[in-house]
C-alpha positions in Angstrom: 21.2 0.4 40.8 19.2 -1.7 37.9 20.9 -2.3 34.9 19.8 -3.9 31.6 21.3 -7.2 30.9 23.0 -8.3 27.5 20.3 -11.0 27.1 17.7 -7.9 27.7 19.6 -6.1 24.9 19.8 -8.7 22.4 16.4 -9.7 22.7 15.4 -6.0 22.0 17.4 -5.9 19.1 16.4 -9.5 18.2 12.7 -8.1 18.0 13.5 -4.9 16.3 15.5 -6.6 13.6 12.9 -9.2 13.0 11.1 -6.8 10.9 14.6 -6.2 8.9 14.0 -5.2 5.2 17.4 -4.4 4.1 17.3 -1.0 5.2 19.3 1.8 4.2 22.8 2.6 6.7 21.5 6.1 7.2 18.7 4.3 9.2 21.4 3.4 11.6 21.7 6.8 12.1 18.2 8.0 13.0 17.9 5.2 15.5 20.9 6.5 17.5 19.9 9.9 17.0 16.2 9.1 18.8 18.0 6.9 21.5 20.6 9.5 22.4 17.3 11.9 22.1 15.2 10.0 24.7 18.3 10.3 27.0 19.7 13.6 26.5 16.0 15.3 27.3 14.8 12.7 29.7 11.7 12.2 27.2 10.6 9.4 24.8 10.3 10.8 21.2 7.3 11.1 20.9 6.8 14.0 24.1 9.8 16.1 21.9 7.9 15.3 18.9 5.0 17.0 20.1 6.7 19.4 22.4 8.8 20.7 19.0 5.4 20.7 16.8 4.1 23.0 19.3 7.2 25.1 19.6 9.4 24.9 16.2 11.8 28.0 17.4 12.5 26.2 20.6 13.5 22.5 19.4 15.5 24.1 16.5 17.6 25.9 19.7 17.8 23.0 22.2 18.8 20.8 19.1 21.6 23.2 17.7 22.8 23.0 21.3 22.5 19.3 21.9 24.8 19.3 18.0 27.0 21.8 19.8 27.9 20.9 22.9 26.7 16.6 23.1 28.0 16.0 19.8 24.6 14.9 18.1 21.2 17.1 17.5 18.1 16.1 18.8 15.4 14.3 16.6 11.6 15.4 16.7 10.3 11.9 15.2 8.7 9.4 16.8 10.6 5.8 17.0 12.7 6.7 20.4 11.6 5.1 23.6 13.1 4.9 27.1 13.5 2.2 29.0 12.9 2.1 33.0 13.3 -0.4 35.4 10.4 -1.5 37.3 11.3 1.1 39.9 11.0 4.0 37.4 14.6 3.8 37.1 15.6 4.9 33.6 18.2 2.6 32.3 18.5 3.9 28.8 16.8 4.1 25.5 16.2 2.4 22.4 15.5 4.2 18.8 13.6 2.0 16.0 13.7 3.9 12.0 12.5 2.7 8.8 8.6 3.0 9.2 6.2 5.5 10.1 7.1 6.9 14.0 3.9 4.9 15.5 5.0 1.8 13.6 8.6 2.6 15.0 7.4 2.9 18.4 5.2 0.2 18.3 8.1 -2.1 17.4 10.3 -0.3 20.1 7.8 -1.2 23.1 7.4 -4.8 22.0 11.3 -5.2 21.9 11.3 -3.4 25.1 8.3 -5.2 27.4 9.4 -8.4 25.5 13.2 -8.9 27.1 11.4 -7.8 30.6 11.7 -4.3 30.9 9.4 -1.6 30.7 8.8 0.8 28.3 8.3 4.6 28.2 7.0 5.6 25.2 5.2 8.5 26.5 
């Protein structure tokens, strides 16, 4: 089984928080929120995104269930990416807030393809 590597996670973070602005704490927040949303639905963000756009009655259910039951609601906003082996393997996710989604995602699979891995931003 593939696993990501602390130096892999540190350089992820290392490239997300090169762009760091002194962003607010609630930011923290979102980014955890579109991680745990990548890996709770097997999607990057931006599938959900466009998969609750199309269907507003649906995510609002499969969110209040995800708050119920997983502890933590589903986000519908861009910035949440997964990240897969080279095999396809999906060996978690990582969530970037504080710009617009694409910029978020954009930062995301940089920090992502740039500690080795690959990204699956949908």
């Amino acid at each position: 089984m593939a696993g990501l590597t602390l130096k892999q996670a540190r350089a992820m973070i290392e490239a997300v928080l090169a762009r760091d602005y002194g962003a607010v704490s609630l930011l923290a927040h979102i980014t955890q929120a579109k991680a745990f949303t990548c890996i709770a639905y097997g999607k990057p963000c931006k599938t959900i995104a466009d998969m609750a756009e199309g269907g507003p009655i649906w995510f609002h259910g499969i969110s209040r269930v995800a708050q119920t039951e997983m502890g933590s609601p589903l986000t519908g906003s861009k910035g949440g990416v997964l990240i897969r082996a080279a095999t396809g393997e999906a060996l978690g996710a990582l969530g970037v807030a504080g710009e617009a989604g694409e910029t978020d995602e954009a930062l995301a699979v940089r920090g992502i393809e740039g500690a080795g891995a690959v990204a699956d931003a949908g």
